[in-house]
N, C-alpha and C positions, 0 to 999 in steps of 0.2 A: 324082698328087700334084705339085703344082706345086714347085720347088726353091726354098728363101730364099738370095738373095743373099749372098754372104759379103760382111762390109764391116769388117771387121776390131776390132770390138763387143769391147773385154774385153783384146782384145791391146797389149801397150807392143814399140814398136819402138825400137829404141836407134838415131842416129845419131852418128855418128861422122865430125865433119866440121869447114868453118869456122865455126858457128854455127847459130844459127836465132832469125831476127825472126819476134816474134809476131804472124800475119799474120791478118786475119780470118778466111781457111778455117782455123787452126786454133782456132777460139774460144780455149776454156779447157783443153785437150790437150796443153798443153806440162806434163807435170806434173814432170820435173825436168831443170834445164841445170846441167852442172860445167864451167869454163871452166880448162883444163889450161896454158891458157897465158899470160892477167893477171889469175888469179883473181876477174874479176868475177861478182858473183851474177844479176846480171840477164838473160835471155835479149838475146844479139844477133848479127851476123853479117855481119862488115865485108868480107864477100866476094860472099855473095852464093851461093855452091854448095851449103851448107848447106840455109837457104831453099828453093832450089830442089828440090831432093832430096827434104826432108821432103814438100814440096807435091806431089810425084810418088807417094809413098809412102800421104799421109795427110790431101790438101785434103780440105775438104768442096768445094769450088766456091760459097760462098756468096757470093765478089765478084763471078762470072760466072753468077750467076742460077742455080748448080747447073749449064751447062755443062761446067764443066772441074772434075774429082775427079779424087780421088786413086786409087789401086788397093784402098785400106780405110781408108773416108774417115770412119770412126769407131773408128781407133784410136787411142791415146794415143801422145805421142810424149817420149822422154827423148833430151836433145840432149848430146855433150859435145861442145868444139870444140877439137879437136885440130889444126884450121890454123890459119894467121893467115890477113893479109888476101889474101897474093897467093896462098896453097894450098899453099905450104907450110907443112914439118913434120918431126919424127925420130921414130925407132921408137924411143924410150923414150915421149912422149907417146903415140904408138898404142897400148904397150904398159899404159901406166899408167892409160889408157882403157877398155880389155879387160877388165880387173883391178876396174875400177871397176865397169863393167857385171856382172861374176860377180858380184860383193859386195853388188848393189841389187837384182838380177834377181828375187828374191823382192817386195821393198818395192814396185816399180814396174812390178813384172806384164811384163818384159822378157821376150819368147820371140821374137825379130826381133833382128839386128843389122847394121845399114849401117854399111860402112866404104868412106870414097872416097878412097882413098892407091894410091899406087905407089913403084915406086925406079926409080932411074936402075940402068943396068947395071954400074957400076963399083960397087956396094955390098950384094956379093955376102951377105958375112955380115950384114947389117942386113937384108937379104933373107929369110935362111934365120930368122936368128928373130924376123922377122915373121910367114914362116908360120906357125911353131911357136906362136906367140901366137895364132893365128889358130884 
């Protein structure tokens, strides 16, 4: 019996990031963006890591002939952007992100969650509960 491909059919990834432009590979798959930091409703991503992320996550490859995909390049993807433009961020946004994704994970078929944050070393307790949010 030959194996089918896993391509991520059915699955919502949640990212968690600067954004996400709607880029060809992901046609019509952005099914929901919450914008944490100038409440815009429109999918966008003035960074640029976001983007790139999802497209790691969930291109289909359709601007490079199918070339270059994602690792489950037919799943859906919910974006929130919790950086700005230069990638930063603070662990109330990460947190009220988290919170956000619990709350849709039903609506949006959310079983994936990318988050691209860190801390610096001096911010021990924003640290600890970011894990805990985690």
């Amino acid at each position: 019996m030959k194996n089918k491909p896993l391509t991520g059919q059915g699955v919502g990834v949640a990212v968690l990031d600067t954004g996400i432009f709607p880029h060809i590979d992901f046609d019509n798959r952005i099914r929901a963006f919450h914008d944490f930091l100038n409440n815009r409703k429109r999918p966008y991503d003035d960074n640029g890591h976001g983007t790139h992320v999802a497209g790691l996550i969930a291109g289909n490859g359709k601007a490079s002939g199918g070339r270059y995909k994602g690792i489950a390049p037919n799943a859906h993807i919910i974006c929130a952007k919790i950086l700005d433009k230069r990638g930063n961020g603070n662990v109330r946004d990460v947190m009220d992100a988290i919170h956000w994704v619990e709350e849709n994970k039903e609506e949006y078929g959310i079983r994936i969650v990318n988050i691209s944050v860190g801390t610096v070393n001096n911010q021990a307790k924003n640290s600890a509960q970011l894990v805990k949010a985690v």
